[in-house]
C-alpha positions in Angstrom: 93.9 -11.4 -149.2 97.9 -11.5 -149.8 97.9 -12.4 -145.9 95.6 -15.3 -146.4 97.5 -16.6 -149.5 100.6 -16.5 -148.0 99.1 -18.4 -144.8 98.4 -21.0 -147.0 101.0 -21.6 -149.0 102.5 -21.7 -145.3 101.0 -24.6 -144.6 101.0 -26.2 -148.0 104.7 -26.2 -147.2 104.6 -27.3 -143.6 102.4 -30.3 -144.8 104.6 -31.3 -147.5 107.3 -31.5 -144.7 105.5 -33.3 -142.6 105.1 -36.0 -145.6 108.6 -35.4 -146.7 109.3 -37.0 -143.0 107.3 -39.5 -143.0 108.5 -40.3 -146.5 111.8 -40.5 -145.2 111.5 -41.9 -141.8 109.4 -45.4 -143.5 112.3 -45.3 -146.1 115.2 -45.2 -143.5 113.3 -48.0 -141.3 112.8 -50.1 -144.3 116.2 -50.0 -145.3 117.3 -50.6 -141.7 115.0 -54.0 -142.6 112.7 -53.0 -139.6 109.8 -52.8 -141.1 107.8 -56.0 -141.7 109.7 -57.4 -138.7 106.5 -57.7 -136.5 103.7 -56.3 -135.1 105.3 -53.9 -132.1 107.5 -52.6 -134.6 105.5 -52.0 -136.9 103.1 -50.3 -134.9 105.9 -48.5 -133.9 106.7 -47.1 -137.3 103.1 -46.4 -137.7 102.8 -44.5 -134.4 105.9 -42.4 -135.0 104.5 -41.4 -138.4 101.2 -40.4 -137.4 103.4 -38.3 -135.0 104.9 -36.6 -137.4 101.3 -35.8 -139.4 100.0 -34.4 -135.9 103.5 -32.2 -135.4 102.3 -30.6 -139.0 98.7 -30.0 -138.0 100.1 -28.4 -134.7 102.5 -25.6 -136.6 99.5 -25.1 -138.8 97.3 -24.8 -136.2 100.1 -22.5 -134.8 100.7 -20.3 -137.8 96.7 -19.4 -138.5 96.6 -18.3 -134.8 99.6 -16.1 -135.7 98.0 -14.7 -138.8 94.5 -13.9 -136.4 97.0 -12.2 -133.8 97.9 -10.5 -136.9 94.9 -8.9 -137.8 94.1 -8.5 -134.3 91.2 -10.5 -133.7 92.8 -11.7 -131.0 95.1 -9.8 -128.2 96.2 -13.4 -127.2 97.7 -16.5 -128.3 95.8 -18.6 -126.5 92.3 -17.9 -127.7 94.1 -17.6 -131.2 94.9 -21.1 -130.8 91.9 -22.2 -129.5 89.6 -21.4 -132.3 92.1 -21.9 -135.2 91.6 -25.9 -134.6 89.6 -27.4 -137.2 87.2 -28.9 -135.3 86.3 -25.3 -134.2 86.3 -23.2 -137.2 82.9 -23.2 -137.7 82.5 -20.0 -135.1 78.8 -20.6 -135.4 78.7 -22.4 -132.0 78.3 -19.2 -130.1 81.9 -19.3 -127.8 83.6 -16.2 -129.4 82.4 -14.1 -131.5 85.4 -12.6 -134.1 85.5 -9.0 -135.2 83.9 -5.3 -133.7 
């Protein structure tokens, strides 16, 4: 249980870099007077800021691998990986099953 809770607060954190970034990055462009300027720069800015959402989900997706290699459901990162993506938690589908 303390595992868990401290996997999440993990990634509470990580998130709230991730927007801290993005805060940051659309703060620097606008006072640069970039943004606004047009369409390919603004798309741009938007593109470079999803970026930095997807960076976040990745080191999520990263550390909750970590914390299964941890409680050794999995010998391998790999795998680990593989089914901590959110689109695969539900383990249901009958690829993996975790535990003994």
């Amino acid at each position: 249980m303390v595992v868990g809770g401290v996997a999440v607060a993990c990634t509470i954190f990580v998130h709230s870099l991730g927007l801290a970034a993005t805060i940051n990055f659309f703060r620097y462009q606008n006072k640069l007077g970039r943004a606004g300027t047009g369409a390919l720069i603004d798309f741009a800015i938007v593109a470079l800021a999803i970026s930095f959402a997807c960076v976040a989900h990745l080191i999520e997706i990263a550390l909750w691998a970590v914390l299964l290699i941890i409680c050794r459901e999995f010998p391998e990162f790999g795998n680990a990986f593989y089914l901590s993506l959110p689109e695969t938690k539900n383990l249901a589908n009958g690829l993996v099953r975790i535990g003994r």
